[in-house]
C-alpha positions as CSV (number, residue, x, y, z in Angstrom):
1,X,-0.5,11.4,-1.2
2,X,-2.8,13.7,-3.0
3,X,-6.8,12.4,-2.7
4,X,-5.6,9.5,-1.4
5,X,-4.8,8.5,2.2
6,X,-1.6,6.0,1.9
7,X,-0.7,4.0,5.0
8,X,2.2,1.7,4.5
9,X,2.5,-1.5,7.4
10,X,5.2,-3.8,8.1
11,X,4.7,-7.7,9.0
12,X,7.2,-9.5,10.9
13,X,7.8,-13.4,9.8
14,X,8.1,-16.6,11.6
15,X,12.1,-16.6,10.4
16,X,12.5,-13.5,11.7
17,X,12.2,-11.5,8.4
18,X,9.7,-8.7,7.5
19,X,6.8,-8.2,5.0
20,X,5.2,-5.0,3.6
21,X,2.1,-3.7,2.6
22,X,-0.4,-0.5,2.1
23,X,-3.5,0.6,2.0
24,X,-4.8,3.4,0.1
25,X,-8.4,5.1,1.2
26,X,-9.9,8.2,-0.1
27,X,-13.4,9.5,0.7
28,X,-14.9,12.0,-2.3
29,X,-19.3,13.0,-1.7
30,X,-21.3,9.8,-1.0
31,X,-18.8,7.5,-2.1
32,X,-15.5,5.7,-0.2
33,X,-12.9,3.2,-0.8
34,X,-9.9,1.3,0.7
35,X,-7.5,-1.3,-0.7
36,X,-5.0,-3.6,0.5
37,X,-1.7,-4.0,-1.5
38,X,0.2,-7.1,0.3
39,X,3.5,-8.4,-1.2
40,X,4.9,-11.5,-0.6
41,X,8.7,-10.6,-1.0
42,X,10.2,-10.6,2.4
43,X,13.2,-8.0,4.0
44,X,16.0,-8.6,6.3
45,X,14.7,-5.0,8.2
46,X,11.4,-3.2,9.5
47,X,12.4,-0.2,7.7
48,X,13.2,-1.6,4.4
49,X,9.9,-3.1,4.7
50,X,8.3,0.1,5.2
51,X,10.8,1.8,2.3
52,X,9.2,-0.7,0.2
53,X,5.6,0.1,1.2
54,X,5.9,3.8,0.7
55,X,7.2,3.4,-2.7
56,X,4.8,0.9,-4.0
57,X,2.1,3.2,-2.4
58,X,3.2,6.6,-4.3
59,X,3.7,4.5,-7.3
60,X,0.3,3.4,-7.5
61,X,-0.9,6.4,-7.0
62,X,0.9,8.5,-9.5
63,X,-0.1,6.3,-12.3
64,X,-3.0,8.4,-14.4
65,X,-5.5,5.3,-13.7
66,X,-4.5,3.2,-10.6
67,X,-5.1,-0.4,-10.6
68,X,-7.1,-0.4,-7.4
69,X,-9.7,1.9,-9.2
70,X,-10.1,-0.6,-12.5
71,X,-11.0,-2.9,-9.7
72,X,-13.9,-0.9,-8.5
73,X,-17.4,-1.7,-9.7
C-alpha cells in the first residue's frame, strides 16, 4: 500500500472463531521498520478476519501520520 508493505494474517481460536491482524514494513536508505497490529475482536469466518485486516491496514496507512511511526524512536 504505497511505501509500506501490508500483510494482513488470520488466527484461528480455541472455540473455533477467528482473529486478525497486520503488519506493516517499509525499508527507505539505512533505516527499516515493522509493526504488529493485533486485535482482540474475534469473527465467525477466515475471510472476515482477513476483510478486517486489510482494512485496518490501509486505514493506518492512509492517515497523514500513522500511529506505528509516533511510536518510533
Amino acid at each position: 500500500m504505497g511505501k509500506y508493505v501490508v500483510s494482513p494474517a488470520t488466527h484461528p481460536t480455541d472455540c473455533g472463531r477467528f482473529r486478525a491482524s497486520f503488519s506493516v514494513q517499509r525499508s527507505q536508505g539505512n533505516g527499516s521498520y515493522a509493526r504488529v497490529f493485533r486485535f482482540d475482536k474475534t469473527f465467525a469466518s477466515r475471510d472476515a478476519a482477513r476483510l478486517f485486516a486489510v482494512t485496518q491496514g490501509w486505514l493506518e496507512t492512509c492517515m497523514p501520520q500513522p500511529s506505528f511511526r509516533k511510536a518510533l524512536p
